[in-house]
ROTORVEX-520452 format. One record per residue (C-alpha): residue in one letter; chain; y, z, x; residue number from 1. Coordinates in pm, 1 decimal. Last residue first. Example, Ala and Ser with C-alpha at 12.3 -4.5 7.8 and 13.67 -1.06 7.14 Angstrom:
! residues 2
aa, ch, north, up, east, i
s, A, -106.0, 714.0, 1367.0, 2
a, A, -450.0, 780.0, 1230.0, 1
END
This chain:
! residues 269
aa, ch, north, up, east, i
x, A, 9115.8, -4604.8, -21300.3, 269
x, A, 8787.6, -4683.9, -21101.9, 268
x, A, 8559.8, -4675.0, -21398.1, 267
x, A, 8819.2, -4954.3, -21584.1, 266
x, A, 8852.3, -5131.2, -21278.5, 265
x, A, 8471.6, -5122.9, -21250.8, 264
x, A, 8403.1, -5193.9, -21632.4, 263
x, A, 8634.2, -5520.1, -21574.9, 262
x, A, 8460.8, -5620.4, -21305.3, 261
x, A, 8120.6, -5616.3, -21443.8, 260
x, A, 8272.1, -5784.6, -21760.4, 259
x, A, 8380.8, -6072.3, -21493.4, 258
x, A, 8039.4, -6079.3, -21377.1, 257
x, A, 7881.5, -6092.7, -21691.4, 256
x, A, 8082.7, -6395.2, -21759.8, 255
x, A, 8094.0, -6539.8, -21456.6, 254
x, A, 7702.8, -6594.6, -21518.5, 253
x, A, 7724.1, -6683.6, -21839.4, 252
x, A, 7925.1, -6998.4, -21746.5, 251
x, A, 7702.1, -7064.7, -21431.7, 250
x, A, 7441.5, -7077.0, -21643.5, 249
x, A, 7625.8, -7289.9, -21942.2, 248
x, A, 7695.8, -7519.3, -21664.8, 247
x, A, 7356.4, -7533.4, -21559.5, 246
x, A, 7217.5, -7645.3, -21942.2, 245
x, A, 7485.8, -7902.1, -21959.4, 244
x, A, 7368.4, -8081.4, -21650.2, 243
x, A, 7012.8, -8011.6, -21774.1, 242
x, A, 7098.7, -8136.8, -22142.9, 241
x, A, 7283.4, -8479.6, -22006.0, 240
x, A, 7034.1, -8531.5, -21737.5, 239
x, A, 6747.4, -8501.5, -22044.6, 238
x, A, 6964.2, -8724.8, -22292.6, 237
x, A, 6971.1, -8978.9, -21988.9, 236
x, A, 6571.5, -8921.2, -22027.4, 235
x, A, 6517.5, -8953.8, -22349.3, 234
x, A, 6730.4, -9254.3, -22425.1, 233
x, A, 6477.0, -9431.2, -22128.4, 232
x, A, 6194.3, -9281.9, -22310.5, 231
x, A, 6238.9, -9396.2, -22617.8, 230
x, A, 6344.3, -9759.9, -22482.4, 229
x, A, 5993.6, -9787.7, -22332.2, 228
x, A, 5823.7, -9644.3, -22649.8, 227
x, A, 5959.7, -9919.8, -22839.4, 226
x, A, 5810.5, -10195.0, -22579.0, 225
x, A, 5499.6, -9988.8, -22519.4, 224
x, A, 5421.5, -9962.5, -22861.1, 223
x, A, 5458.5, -10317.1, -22927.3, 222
x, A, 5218.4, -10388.3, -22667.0, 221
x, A, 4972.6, -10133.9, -22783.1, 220
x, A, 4992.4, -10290.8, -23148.0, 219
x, A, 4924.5, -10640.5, -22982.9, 218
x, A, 4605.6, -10505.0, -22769.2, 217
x, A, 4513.6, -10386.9, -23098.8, 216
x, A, 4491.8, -10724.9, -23280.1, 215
x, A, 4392.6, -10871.6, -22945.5, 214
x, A, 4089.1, -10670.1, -23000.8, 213
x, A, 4076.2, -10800.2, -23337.6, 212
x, A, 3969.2, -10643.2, -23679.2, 211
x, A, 4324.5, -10705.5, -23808.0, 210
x, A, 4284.0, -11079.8, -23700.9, 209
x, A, 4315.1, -11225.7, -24054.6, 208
x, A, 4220.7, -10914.2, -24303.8, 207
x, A, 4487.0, -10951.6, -24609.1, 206
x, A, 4555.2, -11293.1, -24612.3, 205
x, A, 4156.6, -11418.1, -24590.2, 204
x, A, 4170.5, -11672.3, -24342.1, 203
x, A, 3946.4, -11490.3, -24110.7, 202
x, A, 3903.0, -11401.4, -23755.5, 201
x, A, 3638.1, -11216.7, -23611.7, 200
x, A, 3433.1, -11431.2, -23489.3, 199
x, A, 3696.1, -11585.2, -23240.8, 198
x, A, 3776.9, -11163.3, -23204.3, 197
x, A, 3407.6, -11181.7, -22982.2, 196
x, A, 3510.5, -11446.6, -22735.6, 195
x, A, 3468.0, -11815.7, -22619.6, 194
x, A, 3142.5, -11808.2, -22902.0, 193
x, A, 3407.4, -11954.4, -23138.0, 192
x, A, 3480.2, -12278.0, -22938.0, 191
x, A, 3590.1, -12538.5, -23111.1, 190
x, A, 3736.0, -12369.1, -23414.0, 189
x, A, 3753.4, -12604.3, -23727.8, 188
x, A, 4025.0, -12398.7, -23962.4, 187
x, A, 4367.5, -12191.9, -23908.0, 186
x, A, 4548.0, -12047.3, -24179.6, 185
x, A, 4823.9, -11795.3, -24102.5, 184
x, A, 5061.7, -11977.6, -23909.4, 183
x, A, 4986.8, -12272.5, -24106.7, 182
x, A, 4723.0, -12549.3, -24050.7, 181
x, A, 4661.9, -12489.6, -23712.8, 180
x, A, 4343.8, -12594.6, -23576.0, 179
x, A, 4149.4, -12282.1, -23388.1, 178
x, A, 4053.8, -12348.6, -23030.1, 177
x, A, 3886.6, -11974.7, -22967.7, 176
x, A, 4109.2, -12019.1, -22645.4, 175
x, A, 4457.8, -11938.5, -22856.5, 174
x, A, 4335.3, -11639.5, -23011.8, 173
x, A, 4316.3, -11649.9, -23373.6, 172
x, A, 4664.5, -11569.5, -23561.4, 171
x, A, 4794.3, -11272.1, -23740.3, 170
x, A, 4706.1, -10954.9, -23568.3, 169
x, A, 4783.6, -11031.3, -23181.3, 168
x, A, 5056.4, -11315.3, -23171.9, 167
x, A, 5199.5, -11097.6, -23505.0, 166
x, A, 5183.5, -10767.7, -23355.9, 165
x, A, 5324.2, -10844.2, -22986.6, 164
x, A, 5613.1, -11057.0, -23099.4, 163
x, A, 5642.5, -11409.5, -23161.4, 162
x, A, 5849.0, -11628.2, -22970.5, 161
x, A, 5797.0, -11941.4, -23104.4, 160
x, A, 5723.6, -12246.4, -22902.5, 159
x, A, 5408.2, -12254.0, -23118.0, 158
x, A, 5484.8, -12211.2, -23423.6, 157
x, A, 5789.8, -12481.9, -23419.0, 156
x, A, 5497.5, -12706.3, -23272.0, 155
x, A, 5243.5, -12668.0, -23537.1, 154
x, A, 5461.9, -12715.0, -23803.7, 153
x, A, 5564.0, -12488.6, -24123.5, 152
x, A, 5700.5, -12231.4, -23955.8, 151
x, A, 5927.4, -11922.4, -24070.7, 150
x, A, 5858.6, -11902.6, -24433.1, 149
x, A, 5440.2, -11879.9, -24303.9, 148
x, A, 5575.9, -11611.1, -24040.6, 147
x, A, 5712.3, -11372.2, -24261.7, 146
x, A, 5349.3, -11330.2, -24418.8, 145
x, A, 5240.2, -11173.0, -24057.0, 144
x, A, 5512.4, -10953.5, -24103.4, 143
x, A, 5457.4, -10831.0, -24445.7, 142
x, A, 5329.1, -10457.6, -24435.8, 141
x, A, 4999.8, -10372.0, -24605.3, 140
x, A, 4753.6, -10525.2, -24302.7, 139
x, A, 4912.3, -10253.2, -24058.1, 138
x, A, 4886.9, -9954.6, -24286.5, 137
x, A, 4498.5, -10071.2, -24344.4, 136
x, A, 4473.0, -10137.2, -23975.6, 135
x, A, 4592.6, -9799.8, -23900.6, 134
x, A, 4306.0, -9610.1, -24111.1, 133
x, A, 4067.3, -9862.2, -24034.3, 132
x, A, 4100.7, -9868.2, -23658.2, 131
x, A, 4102.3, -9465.4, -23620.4, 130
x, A, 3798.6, -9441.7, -23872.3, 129
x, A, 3600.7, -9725.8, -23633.5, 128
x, A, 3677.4, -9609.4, -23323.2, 127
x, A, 3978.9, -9751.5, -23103.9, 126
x, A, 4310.7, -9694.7, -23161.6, 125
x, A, 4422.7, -9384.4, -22998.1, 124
x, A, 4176.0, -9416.6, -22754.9, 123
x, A, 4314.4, -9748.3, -22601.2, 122
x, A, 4669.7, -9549.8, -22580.9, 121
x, A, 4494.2, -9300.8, -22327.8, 120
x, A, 4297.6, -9514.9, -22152.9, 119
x, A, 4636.9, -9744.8, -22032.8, 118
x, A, 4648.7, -10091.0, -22160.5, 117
x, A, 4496.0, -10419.5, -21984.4, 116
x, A, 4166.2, -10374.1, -22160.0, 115
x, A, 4295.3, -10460.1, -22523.8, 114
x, A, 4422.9, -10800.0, -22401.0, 113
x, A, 4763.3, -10975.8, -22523.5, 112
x, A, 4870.4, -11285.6, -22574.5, 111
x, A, 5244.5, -11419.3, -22474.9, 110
x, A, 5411.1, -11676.5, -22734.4, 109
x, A, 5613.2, -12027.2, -22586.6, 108
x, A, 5281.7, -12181.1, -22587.3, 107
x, A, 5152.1, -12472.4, -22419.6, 106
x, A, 4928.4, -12298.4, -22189.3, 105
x, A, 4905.7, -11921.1, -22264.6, 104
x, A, 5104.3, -11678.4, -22074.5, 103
x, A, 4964.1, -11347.9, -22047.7, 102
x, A, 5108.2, -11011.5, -22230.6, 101
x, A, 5130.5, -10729.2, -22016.0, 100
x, A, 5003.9, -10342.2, -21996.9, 99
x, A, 4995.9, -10062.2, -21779.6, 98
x, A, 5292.8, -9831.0, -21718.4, 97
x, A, 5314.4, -9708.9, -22057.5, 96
x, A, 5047.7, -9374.6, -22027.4, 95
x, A, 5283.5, -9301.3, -21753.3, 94
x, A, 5639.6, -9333.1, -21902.4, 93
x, A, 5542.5, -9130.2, -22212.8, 92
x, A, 5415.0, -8868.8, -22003.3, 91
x, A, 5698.9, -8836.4, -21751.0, 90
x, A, 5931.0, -8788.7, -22093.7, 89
x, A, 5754.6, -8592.3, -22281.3, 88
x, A, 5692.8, -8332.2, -21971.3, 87
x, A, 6001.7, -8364.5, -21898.0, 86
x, A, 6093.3, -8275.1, -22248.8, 85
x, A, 5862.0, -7988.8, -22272.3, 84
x, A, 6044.2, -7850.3, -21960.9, 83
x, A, 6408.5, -7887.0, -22101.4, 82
x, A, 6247.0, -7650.0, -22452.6, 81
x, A, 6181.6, -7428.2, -22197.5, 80
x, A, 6481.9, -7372.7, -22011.3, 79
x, A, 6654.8, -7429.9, -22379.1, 78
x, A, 6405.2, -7111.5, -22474.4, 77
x, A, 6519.3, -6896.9, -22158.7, 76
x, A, 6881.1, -6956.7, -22164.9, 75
x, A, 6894.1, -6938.6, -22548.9, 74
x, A, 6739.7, -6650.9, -22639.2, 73
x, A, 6961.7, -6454.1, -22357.7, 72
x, A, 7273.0, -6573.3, -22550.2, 71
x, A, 7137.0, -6444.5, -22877.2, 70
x, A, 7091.2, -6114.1, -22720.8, 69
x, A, 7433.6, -6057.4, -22602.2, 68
x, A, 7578.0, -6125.0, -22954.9, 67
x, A, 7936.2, -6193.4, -22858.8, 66
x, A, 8012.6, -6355.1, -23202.6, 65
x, A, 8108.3, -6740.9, -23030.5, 64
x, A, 7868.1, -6670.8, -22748.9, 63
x, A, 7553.8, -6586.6, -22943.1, 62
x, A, 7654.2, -6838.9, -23224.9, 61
x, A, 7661.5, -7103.6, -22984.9, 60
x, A, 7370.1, -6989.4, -22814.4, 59
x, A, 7128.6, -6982.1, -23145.8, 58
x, A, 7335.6, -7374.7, -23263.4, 57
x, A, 7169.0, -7419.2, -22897.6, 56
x, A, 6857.8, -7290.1, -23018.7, 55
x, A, 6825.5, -7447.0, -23327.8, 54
x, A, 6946.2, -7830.6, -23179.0, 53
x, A, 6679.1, -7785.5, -22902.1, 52
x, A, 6414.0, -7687.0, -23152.7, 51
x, A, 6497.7, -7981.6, -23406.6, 50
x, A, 6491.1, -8285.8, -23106.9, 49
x, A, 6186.1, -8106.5, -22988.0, 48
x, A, 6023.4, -8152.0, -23356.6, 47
x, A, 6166.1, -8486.5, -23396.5, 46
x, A, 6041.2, -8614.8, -23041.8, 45
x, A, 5652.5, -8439.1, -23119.9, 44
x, A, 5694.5, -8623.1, -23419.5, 43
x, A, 5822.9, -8971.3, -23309.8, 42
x, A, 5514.4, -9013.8, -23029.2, 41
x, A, 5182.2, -9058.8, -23187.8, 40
x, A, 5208.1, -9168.8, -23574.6, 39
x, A, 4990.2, -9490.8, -23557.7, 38
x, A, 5127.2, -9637.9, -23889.2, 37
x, A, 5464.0, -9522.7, -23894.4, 36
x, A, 5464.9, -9615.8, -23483.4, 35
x, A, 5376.8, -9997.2, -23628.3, 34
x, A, 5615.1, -10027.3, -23850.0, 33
x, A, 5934.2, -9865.9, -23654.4, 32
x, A, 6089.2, -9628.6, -23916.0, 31
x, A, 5922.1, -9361.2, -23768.9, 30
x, A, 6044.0, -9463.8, -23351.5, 29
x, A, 6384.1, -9441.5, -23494.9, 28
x, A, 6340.9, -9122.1, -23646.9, 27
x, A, 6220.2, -8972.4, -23334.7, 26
x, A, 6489.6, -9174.9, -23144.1, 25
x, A, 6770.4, -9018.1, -23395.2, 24
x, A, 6622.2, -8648.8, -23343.8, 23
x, A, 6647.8, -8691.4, -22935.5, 22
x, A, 6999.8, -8856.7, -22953.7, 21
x, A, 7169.5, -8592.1, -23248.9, 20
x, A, 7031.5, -8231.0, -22974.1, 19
x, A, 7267.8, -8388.0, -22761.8, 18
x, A, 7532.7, -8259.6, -23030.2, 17
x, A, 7408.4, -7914.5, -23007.2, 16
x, A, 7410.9, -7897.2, -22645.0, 15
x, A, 7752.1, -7991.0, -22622.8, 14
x, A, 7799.5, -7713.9, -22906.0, 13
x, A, 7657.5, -7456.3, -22619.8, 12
x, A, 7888.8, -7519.9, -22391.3, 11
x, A, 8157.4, -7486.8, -22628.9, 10
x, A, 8040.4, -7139.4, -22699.1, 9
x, A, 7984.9, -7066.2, -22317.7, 8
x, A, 8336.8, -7169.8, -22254.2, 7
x, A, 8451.5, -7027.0, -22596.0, 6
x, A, 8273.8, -6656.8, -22387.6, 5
x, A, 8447.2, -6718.6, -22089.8, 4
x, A, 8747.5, -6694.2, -22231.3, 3
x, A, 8662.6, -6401.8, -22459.7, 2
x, A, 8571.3, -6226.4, -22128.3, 1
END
């Protein structure tokens, strides 16, 4: 029985340590600019991260100091604590399946439109007070300034690679025929009826395209891109807790089996 019961023990610590993936990725995904300033996904990944690191460190102690009830805490809150992470996980991977960037002629940068992103994500930044309040965090960080010490000619700007946020948030759209002057001061647009963010772009530095559709279409990109990798550490860690979870099953299992036995013997003698 003490045997069994290091098994469980050591069981358990495995699940302790694959608590350290979910809680990193949450913290990841808050260090991330543009997740600090939508705050969606990296609490709810925290949060489970914490719960499935106090109830295995609950099993652990359970098994190590023979405290039946401990051990019963833990197989039926890790059994739940396994669902809510397939739920995170199947959820995070649906409301990302939509969403590309398009190729724009003569440009090495993708652009991105609002429309092409799941319902749920396009709710969680439309509406004026939603907007505001992340385009204000947005507008405050210093990645659309990077990109004036980057480039200072048209070309190098355009066969560069930007990423989602700055081809959304700190240029016009390409079609609106904006003159480049630097990557964050564009004047004479041809065509400024082509769509509504044309109107809405502005060389002031602290509101370019941050009223933009593309602006948002950008954020979502992003998003999906971090939110992809998320997922994909969340889900090996998932295998890795269910596989651990079943051993420490079968582990308890024996256990009370074995003690079973042993009362037997003991009863028979």
């Amino acid at each position: 029985m003490a045997m069994s019961n290091n098994v469980i023990a050591a069981i358990n610590f495995a699940a302790m340590l694959l608590s350290i993936p979910i809680i990193g990725t949450g913290i990841w995904l808050a260090t991330e600019p543009d997740n600090a300033c939508v705050k969606l996904l990296q609490w709810p990944v925290i949060i489970l991260g914490i719960l499935v690191l106090i109830v295995a460190l609950a099993g652990f102690v359970g098994a190590f100091w023979r405290v039946q009830w401990l051990l019963l805490f833990y197989l039926v809150a890790m059994l739940i604590l396994i669902a809510l992470l397939v739920a995170l996980v199947v959820f995070t991977y649906m409301v990302t399946d939509k969403g590309e960037g398009h190729l724009v002629p003569s440009r090495a940068y993708l652009e991105y439109r609002l429309e092409d992103y799941s319902g749920w994500l396009r709710m969680r930044v439309q509406g004026p007070f939603k907007w505001d309040r992340i385009r204000n965090c947005l507008s405050s960080s210093n990645f659309c300034a990077e990109l004036n010490q980057s480039y200072h000619f048209a070309q190098d700007f355009f066969n560069s690679p930007l990423n989602p946020l700055q081809s959304g948030c700190c240029k016009p759209p390409t079609e609106c025929g904006y003159t480049f002057v630097n990557p964050t001061y564009w004047i004479s647009p041809i065509n400024n009826a082509a769509e509504l963010d044309c109107a809405q772009w502005t060389n002031d530095q602290t509101q370019l395209c941050y009223s933009c559709d593309s602006c948002k279409a950008g954020l979502l990109a992003n998003l999906k891109s971090e939110w992809r990798k998320a997922d994909l550490i969340l889900f090996l860690t998932l295998i890795a807790l269910i596989l651990v979870y079943l051993m420490g099953c079968c582990a308890f299992r024996n256990a009370k089996t074995d003690q079973l036995f042993s009362r037997y013997k003991q009863g028979y003698t």
